[in-house]
N, C-alpha and C positions, 0 to 999 in steps of 0.2 A: 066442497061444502064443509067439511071438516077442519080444513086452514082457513076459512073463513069464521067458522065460530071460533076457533081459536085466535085469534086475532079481534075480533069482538069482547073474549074476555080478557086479553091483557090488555086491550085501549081503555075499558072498563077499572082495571086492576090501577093504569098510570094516572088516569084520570081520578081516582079516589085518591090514590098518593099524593096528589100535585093538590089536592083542594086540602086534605090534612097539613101538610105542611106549610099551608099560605096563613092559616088560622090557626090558633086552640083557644077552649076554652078558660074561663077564670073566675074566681071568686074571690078579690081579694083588695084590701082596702089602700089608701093612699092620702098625702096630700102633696099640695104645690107648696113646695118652699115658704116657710112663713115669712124670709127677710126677701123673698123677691116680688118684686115689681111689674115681671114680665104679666104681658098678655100672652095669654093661653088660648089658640085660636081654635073652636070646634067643627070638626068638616062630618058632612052628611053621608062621605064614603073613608074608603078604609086606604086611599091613597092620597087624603090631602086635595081634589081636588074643588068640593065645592063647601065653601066654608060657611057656616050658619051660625058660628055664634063668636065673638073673642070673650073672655070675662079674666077678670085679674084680682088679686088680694085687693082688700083695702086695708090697706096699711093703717090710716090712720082710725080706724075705729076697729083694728085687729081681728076683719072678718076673713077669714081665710078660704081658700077652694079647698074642701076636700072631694073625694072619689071613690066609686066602687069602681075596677075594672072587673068588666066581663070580656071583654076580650085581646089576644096580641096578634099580633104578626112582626112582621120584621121591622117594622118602621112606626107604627102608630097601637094605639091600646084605644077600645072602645072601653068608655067607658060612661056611666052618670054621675054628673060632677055638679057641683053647687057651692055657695056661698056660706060658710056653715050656719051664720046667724040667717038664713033662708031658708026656706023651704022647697024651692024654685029647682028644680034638676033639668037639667038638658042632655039628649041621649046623644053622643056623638064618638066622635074619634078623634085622639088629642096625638100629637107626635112624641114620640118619644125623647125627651128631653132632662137634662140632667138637674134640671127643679122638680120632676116628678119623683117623691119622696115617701120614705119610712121610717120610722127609729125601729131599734130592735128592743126588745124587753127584757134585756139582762142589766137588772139592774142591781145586783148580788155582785159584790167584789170579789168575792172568792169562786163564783161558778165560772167555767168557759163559754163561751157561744159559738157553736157550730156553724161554720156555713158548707154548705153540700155540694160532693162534683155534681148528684142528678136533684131532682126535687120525692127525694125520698131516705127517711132515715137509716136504712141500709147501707148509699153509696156511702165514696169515699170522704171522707172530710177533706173539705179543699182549702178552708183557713178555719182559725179558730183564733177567734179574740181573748184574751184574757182578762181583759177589765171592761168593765163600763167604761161608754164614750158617750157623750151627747150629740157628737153630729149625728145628723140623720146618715140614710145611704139613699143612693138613686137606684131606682128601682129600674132594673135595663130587660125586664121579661117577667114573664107569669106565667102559672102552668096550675090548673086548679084552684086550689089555696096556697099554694106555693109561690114565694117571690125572688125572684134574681135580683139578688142586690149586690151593689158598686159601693165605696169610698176609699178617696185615697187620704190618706192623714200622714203627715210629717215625713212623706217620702215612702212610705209603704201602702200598699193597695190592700183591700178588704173585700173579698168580692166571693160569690157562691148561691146557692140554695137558700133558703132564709127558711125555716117551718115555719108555718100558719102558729101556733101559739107563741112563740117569739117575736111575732108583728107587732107594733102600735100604731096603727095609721091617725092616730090624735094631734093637734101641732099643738095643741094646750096643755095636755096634761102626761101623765103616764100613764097607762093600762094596766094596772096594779090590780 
């Protein structure tokens, strides 16, 4: 009886493991590429397989997709995504893809921008920028209010943590 409850609770213990690490949660803003075109397809699960909505920029009257995510995993981010000149949100899960975007807020020439080895300002710094850039970076995870962001520029990679007040998920403006 004893190897039995014991056994019960580490199936217990792997089985909570294995659903934290398929998932976390998030809070944290975004958009689609303002110069892309792609369709952004939206699925009703969190493996892409049944898709319920496509939606894309319109370019020519500059309405963009932006997004809240609430959630990641390894492959897709749940998030509510809309048209910004809309009102119209659709809850789904979009794939992770290298149009899924944020600028960061350092727009001070003299301050650095941290990017983080964990999503906490304690860890290590894993890059630091030293000037303003304009491109955005692709956002490759989330964890909270915290954003894993990518860019490569002129042969060097940019990539790390992002803190929650150095986000701009705006494709219009800055977050000044």
């Amino acid at each position: 009886m004893h190897k039995l409850k014991k056994m019960r609770i580490l199936t217990i213990i792997f089985f909570l493991t294995f659903i934290s690490c398929q998932s976390q949660n998030c809070d944290c803003g975004g958009f689609i590429d303002w110069e892309s075109d792609k369709i952004i397809n939206i699925y009703s699960d969190s493996n892409g397989k049944t898709k319920i909505a496509e939606l894309q920029n319109d370019l020519e009257n500059e309405d963009f997709l932006t997004f809240k995510i609430l959630e990641s995993n390894k492959d897709y981010f749940k998030v509510e995504i809309k048209r910004e000149m809309n009102d119209k949100r659709i809850s789904g899960w979009i794939k992770k893809v290298k149009e899924i975007a944020v600028y960061d807020r350092n727009y001070s020439g003299t301050e650095n921008l941290n990017l983080y080895s964990e999503p906490n300002l304690n860890s290590e710094v894993k890059t630091t920028v030293t000037e303003y850039q304009t491109d955005y970076y692709t956002i490759k995870d989330c964890k909270g209010k915290w954003i894993y962001a990518y860019r490569e520029k002129d042969g060097e990679v940019f990539e790390g943590w992002l803190e929650p007040n150095m986000q701009c998920p705006n494709p219009y403006t800055t977050c000044n």
